[in-house]
Structures are given as structure tokens and as C-alpha cells.
C-alpha positions as CSV (number, residue, x, y, z in Angstrom):
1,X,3.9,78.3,45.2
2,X,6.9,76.0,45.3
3,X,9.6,78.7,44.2
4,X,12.1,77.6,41.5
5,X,15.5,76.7,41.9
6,X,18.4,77.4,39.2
7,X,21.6,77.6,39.2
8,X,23.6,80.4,37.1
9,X,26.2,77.4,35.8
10,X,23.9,75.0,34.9
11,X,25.5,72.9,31.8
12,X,24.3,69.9,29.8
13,X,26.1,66.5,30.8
14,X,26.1,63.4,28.3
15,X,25.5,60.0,30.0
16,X,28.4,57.4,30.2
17,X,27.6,53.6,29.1
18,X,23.7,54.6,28.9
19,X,22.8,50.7,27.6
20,X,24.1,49.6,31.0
21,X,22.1,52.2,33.1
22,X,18.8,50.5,34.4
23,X,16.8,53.4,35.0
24,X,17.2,54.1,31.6
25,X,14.2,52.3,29.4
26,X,15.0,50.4,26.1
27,X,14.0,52.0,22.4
28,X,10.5,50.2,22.3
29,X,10.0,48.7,18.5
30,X,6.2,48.0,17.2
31,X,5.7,45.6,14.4
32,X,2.5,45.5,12.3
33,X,1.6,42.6,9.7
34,X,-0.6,43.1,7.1
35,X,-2.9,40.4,5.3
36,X,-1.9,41.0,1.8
37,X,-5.8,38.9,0.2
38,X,-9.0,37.7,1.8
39,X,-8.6,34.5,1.0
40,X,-7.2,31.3,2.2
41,X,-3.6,29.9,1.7
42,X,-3.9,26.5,-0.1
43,X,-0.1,26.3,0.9
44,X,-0.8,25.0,4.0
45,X,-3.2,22.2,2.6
46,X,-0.3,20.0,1.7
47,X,1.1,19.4,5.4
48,X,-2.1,17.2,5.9
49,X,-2.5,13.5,4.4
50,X,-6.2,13.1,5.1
51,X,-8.9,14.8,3.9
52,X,-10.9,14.3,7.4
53,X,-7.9,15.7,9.3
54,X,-7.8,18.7,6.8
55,X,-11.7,19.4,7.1
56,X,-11.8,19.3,11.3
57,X,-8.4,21.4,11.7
58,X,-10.2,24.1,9.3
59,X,-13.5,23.8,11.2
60,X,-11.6,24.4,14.2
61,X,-10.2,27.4,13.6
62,X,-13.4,28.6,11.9
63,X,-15.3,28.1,15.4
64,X,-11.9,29.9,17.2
65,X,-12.4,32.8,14.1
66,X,-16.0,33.3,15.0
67,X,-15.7,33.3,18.7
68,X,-14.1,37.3,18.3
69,X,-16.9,38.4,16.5
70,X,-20.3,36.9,18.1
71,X,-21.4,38.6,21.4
72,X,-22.3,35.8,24.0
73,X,-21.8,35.5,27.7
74,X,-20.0,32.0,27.2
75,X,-16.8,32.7,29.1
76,X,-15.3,29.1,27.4
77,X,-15.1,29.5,23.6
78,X,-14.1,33.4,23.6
79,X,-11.0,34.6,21.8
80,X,-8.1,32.1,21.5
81,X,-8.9,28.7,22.9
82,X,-9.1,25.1,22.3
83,X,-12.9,24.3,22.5
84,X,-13.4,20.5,23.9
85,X,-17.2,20.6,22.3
86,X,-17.6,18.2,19.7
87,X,-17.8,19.4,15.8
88,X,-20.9,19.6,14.5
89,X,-22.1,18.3,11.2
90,X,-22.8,21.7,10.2
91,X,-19.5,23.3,11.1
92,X,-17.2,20.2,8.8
93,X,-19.8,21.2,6.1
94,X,-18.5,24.8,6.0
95,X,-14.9,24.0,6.6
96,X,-15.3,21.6,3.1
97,X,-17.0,24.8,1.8
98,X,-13.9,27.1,2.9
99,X,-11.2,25.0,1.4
100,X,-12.9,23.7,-2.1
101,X,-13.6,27.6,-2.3
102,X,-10.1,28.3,-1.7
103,X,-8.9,26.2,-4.3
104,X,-11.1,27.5,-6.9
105,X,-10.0,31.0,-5.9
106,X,-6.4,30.2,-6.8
107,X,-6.5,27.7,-9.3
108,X,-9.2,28.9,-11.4
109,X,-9.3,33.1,-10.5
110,X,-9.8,34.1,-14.2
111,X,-12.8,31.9,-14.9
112,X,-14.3,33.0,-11.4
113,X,-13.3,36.8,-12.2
114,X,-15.1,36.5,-15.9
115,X,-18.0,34.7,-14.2
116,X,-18.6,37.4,-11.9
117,X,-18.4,40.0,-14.6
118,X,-20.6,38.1,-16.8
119,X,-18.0,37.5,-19.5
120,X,-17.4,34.5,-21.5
121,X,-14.7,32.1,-20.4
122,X,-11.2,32.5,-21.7
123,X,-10.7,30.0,-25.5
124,X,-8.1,28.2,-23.6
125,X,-9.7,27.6,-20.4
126,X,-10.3,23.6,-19.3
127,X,-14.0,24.5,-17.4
128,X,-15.1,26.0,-21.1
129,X,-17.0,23.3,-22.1
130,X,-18.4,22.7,-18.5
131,X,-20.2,25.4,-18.9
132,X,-19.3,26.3,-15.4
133,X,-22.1,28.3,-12.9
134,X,-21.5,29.7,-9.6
135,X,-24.0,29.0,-6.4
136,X,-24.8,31.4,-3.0
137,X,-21.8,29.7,-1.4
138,X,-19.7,31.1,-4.3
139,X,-18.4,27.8,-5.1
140,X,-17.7,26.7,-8.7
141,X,-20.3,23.8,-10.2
142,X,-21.2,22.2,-13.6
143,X,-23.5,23.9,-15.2
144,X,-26.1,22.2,-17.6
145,X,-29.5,21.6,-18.2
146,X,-30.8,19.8,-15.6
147,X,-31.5,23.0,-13.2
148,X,-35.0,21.9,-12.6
149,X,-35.0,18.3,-11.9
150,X,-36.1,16.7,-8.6
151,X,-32.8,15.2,-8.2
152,X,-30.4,16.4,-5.5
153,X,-28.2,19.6,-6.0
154,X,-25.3,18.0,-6.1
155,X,-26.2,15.5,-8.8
156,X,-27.1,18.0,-10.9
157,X,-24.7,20.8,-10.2
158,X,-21.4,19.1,-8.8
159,X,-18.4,21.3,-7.1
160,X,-15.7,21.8,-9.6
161,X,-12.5,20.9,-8.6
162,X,-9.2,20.5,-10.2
163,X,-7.6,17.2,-10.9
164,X,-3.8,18.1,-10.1
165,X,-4.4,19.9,-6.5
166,X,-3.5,18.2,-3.4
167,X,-7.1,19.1,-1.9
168,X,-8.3,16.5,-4.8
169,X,-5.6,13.8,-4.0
170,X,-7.2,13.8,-0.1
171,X,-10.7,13.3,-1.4
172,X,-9.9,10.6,-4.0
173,X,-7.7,8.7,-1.1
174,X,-10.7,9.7,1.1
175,X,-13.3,8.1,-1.4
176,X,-11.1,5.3,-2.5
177,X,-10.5,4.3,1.6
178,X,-14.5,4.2,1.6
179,X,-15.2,2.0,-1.0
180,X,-12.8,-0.6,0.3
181,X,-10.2,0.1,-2.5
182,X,-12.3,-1.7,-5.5
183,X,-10.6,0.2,-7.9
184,X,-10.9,2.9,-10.5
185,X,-14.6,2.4,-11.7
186,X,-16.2,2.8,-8.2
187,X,-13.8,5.1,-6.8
188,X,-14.5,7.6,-9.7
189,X,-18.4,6.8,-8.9
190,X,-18.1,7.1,-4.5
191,X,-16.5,11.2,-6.2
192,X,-19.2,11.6,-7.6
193,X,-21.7,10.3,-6.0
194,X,-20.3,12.9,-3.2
195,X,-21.2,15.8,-5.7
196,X,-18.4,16.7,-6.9
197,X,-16.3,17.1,-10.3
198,X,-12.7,16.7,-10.5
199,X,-11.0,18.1,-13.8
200,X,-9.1,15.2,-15.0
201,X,-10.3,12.5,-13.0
202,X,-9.2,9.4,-14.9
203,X,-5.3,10.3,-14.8
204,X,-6.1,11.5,-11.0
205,X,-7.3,8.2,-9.8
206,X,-4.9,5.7,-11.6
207,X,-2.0,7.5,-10.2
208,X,-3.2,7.5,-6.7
209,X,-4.3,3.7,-6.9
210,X,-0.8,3.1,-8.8
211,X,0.5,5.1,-5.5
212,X,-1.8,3.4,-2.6
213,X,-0.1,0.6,-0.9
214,X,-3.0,-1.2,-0.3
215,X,-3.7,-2.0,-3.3
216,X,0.0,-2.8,-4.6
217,X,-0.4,-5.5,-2.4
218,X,-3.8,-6.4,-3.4
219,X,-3.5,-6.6,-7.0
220,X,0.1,-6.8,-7.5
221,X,1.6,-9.3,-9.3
222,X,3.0,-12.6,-8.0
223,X,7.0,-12.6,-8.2
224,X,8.5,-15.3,-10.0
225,X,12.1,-16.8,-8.5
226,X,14.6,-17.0,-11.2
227,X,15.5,-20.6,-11.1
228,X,19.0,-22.0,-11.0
229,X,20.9,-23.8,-13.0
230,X,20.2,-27.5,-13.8
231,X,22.6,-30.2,-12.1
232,X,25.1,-31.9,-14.2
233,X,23.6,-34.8,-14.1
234,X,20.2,-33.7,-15.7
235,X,22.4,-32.5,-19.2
236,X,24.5,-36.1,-19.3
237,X,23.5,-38.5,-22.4
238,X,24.4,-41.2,-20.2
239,X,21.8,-44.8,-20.4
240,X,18.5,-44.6,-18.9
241,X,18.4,-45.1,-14.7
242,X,22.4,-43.8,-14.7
243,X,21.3,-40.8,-12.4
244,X,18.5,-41.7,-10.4
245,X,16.3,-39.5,-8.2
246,X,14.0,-41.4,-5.7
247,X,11.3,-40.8,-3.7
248,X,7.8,-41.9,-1.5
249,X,4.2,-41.4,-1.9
250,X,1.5,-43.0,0.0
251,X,0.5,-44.6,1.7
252,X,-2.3,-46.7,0.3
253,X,-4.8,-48.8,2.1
254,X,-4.7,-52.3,0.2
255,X,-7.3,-55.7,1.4
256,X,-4.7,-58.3,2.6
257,X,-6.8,-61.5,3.7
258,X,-10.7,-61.7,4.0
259,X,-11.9,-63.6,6.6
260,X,-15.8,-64.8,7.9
261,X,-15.5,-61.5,10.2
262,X,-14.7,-59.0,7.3
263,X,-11.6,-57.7,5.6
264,X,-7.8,-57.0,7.1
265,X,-6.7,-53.8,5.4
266,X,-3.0,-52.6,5.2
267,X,-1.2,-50.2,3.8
268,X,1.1,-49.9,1.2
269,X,3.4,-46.8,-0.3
270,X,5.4,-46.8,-3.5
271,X,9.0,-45.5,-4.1
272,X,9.2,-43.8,-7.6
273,X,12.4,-44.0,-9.2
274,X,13.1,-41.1,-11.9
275,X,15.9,-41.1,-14.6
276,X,17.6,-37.9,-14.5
277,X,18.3,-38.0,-18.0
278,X,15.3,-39.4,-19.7
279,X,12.6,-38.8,-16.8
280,X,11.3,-42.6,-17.6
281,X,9.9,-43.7,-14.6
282,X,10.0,-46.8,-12.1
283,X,7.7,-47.6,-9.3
284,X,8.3,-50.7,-6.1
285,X,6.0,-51.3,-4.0
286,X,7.2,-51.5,-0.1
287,X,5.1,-52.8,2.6
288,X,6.5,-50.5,5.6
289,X,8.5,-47.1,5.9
290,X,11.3,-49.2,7.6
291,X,15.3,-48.9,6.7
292,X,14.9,-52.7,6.0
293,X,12.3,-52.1,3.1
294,X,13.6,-49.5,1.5
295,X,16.6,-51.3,0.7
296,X,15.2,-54.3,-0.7
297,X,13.1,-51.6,-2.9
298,X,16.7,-50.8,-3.7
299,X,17.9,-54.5,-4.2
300,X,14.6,-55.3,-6.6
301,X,15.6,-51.8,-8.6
302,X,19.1,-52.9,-9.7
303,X,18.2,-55.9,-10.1
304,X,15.9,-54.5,-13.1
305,X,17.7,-51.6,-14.4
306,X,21.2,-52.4,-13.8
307,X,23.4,-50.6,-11.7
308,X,23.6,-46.5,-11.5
309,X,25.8,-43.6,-11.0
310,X,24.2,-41.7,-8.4
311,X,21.0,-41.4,-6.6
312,X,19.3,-38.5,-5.4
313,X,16.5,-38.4,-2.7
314,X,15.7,-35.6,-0.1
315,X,17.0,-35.9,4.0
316,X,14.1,-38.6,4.9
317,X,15.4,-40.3,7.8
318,X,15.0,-44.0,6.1
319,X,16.9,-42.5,2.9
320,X,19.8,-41.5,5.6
321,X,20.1,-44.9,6.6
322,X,20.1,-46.5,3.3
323,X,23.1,-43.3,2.8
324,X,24.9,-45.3,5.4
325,X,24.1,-48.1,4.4
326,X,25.1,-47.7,0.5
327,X,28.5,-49.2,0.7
328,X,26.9,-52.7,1.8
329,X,24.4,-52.3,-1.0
330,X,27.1,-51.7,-3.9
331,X,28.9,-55.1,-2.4
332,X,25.8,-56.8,-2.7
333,X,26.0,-55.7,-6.6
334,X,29.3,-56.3,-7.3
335,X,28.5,-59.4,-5.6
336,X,26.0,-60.4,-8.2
337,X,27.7,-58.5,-11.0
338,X,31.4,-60.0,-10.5
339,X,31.8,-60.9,-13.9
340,X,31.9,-57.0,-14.5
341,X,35.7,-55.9,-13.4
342,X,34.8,-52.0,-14.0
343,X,31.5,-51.6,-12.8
344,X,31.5,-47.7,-11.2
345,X,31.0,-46.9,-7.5
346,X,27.6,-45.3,-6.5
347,X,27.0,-42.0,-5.0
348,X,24.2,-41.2,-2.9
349,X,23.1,-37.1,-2.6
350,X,20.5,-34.9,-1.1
């Protein structure tokens, strides 16, 4: 026996600065968290923007769920991982299940609760007349009279869902993507065709096709450019061929000479003169697109209608010439036109 030692002055001594001693160990703190319902937090729904994102991130963490409860001897998907398989069509089937179930749960707990029970549906409840019945999944559908008809299930029970949730915004983009945005009429039908229900769906669907850019720029409506003002010239009550605009169309192909051979063909444009004021119209014939021709168009022009204030054309290279050339051409008409002392100078404009 190891005999025991003691002292008859033995005294109790505090520590000094015991944070600082490291032999010392730190006050250990435990925190529990505690699931306050059983079911799913729609809450979370809204961070996704695609209904096929939203279905395989559910599925995923279904499969990651399941993986602490089934016993195998599969060393990969066992507690928290990131499984690499592939999703099966089975598993996105039961992650739709899992979140329409969800929704119903918090949207529409009353009418599930007096379901359950057996009770009849509140007065002011929207799935009254529905006549709402619940399946083995425990998901909400339309009830009816069509329970024994060869047609699919989901024809003639569809999944109720509510019109204003973000879970039915993702499936009516979802639906509307697939049907290659044709609007509200086949939209609403690709929904149901799918076997489901949505509370509301007319106001549901015009606001997310109002909403999708797609078809904004599909259907929208063609913008109109406000138009300017009108140049001065168009408001004068002035004579007609005072403001001129001019320009060329063509050209044309014309039969010049016939010979034992056949025909020589040539062509021909036409330079339209336009009265600002009056929009009467004159027309000359010119045999070329040269500088030369379009100023004996010119010539030919005031030698008919007299002279004008100002012409107007666009920044055709022959038109720039005869611009350059436009002080020789009002010579050559006061040339003519001497007897007329106060006959005003022309302006040429693009």
C-alpha cells in the first residue's frame, strides 16, 4: 500500500490568470437544434428559377436522406456525400412528389386537415367546389366523377396546386419553354396535359407570358419613330416647281435600232422631279448616269417649269457634281431669262 502523504498546513490556493494557463481546458458548450414540423420548407423553393433544377437538387438530397437509413455494404453513397450516379426517372418522380406535397401542406393545411378528418371543406375555401380527394401519396387531386374510366390517373384526378406559389410559376415557365412559347391556350393545355391543376390558372399564365422575355420580343409590338418636323419649304404657298426635290429610278432596258441580226437594247432611267409644295410631279428621261446628263435633265426642267428656289436631292455622286456645278447652271438661266432683272439665286441641298 502506497502510504498517504499530508501535510498539517495544507491551505486552498486560487489560480492566477487561469484563461492563460494551458493545462487548464476550456468550459466545453453543446448546442442541440430541434426540427420544429415534419415537413418541408417551401422557403427555400424561391432561390431556384427552374423547375428541373428545383426537382434534381430535391432528388439529391432525397438519395443523400436515404443513404443513413438503408443498410448496404456500398461504401460510396453512405452518409454525407455527393453521389456521381445518374438520377433515375424514379427518384425526379418522388422529388416532384416531395415538393407539390409540400406546398399543399402549407398553402392548403385546413382543407388537408378537414380531409383527413372526414369533414366538409371550410364555406370560404377556393378547392370547395373541386371537390378535392386525397391519393396514397397524400397529395391533393380533383375529385369528380370519372374514378372509373380507362383514362390515365392523372387525367382524371390531377394534382392540385395553387396559382400564386412560386413552385407553380417554375412549372408554367417549365411548360411554356416546352411548347416553344405558343402562348396561353397551349401552355394552359402542356399543364394539364402533365396532370395537374393550378388554382387560378388564367391570371397565372398571362402574367408569366406578360413577364417572359421571349415572348416580349416575339409578339411585341413594332415601335414607331416619332417623326420630325416638316422643312420650311414643304409649308410655303409659293408657285408649283419653287422647291423642288429630285431624284433616279431605273434603269430601264429600251429597243434602240433593229437590225437583220436582232434588236440593240439600252437602257434608260428617269429623274423625277417633285414640287415640295404641291407634290405635282415631273419626269426626264436621261440616257446615262453621267454628270453630263443630268444636267441637261436640269437644262430641259427649267426650261418647262421656269426657274426654282431650291432643289433638294440625296449625296449621289452625279447630284454632287451638278452641286458644283449649279452656279454655271443658274448663268445659263439668267442667260436665257435676261429680260428678268430679279430672278432669285438657286440653292442646291441634301
Amino acid at each position: 500500500m502506497v502510504p498517504s502523504i499530508s501535510s498539517p498546513g495544507d491551505t486552498h490556493f486560487d489560480l492566477i490568470e487561469p484563461t492563460s494557463d494551458a493545462e487548464l481546458r476550456p468550459e466545453v458548450s453543446a448546442l442541440l437544434t430541434k426540427v420544429s414540423g415534419q415537413q418541408l420548407d417551401t422557403t427555400r423553393f424561391e432561390r431556384f428559377s427552374s423547375w428541373s433544377r428545383l426537382t434534381r437538387a430535391v432528388a439529391r438530397l432525397l438519395h443523400v436522406a436515404r443513404s443513413f437509413h438503408k443498410q448496404t455494404d456500398d461504401s460510396v453513397c453512405a452518409g454525407w456525400h455527393f453521389c456521381k450516379k445518374g438520377l433515375r426517372t424514379a427518384e425526379l418522380t418522388k422529388a416532384e412528389y416531395v415538393i407539390i406535397k409540400a406546398v399543399q401542406r402549407e398553402v392548403y393545411s385546413e382543407e388537408v386537415e378537414c380531409i383527413e378528418k372526414k369533414q366538409d371543406l371550410p364555406v370560404g375555401s377556393s378547392l370547395r367546389k373541386l371537390h378535392p380527394v386525397m391519393d396514397e401519396e397524400g397529395l391533393l387531386q380533383v375529385g369528380g366523377r370519372t374514378t372509373h374510366s380507362n383514362l390515365p390517373a392523372n387525367e382524371t384526378h390531377p394534382i392540385l396546386l395553387p396559382g400564386k406559389h412560386h413552385v407553380a410559376v417554375l412549372l408554367i415557365r417549365h411548360h411554356h419553354g416546352k411548347v416553344e412559347h405558343q402562348g396561353r391556350h397551349f401552355t394552359e393545355g402542356a399543364v394539364r396535359s402533365s396532370g395537374l391543376w393550378i388554382v387560378g390558372p388564367k391570371r397565372a399564365i398571362s402574367s408569366l407570358i406578360y413577364k417572359c422575355v421571349v415572348c416580349r420580343k416575339l409578339c411585341g409590338k413594332l415601335e414607331h419613330q416619332q417623326m420630325a418636323d416638316l422643312p420650311a419649304e414643304r409649308l410655303q404657298q409659293e408657285p408649283p416647281f419653287t422647291y423642288v426635290g429630285l431624284d433616279v429610278f431605273g434603269p430601264w432596258e429600251v429597243v434602240t435600232r433593229r437590225t437583220r441580226g436582232g434588236s440593240a437594247n439600252s437602257k434608260r432611267w428617269v429623274i423625277l422631279f417633285t414640287c415640295m409644295s404641291t407634290r405635282a410631279v415631273h419626269m426626264e428621261v436621261i440616257e446615262s448616269m453621267s454628270a453630263s446628263s443630268c444636267v441637261n435633265a436640269l437644262r430641259r426642267f427649267f426650261s418647262i417649269r421656269g426657274p426654282v428656289k431650291q432643289l433638294r436631292s440625296d449625296r449621289r455622286d452625279k447630284f454632287c457634281w451638278c452641286y458644283h456645278t449649279s452656279e454655271a447652271c443658274c448663268k445659263y438661266w439668267r442667260g436665257q431669262c435676261g429680260s428678268l432683272p430679279s430672278q432669285p439665286k438657286m440653292h442646291m441641298g441634301f
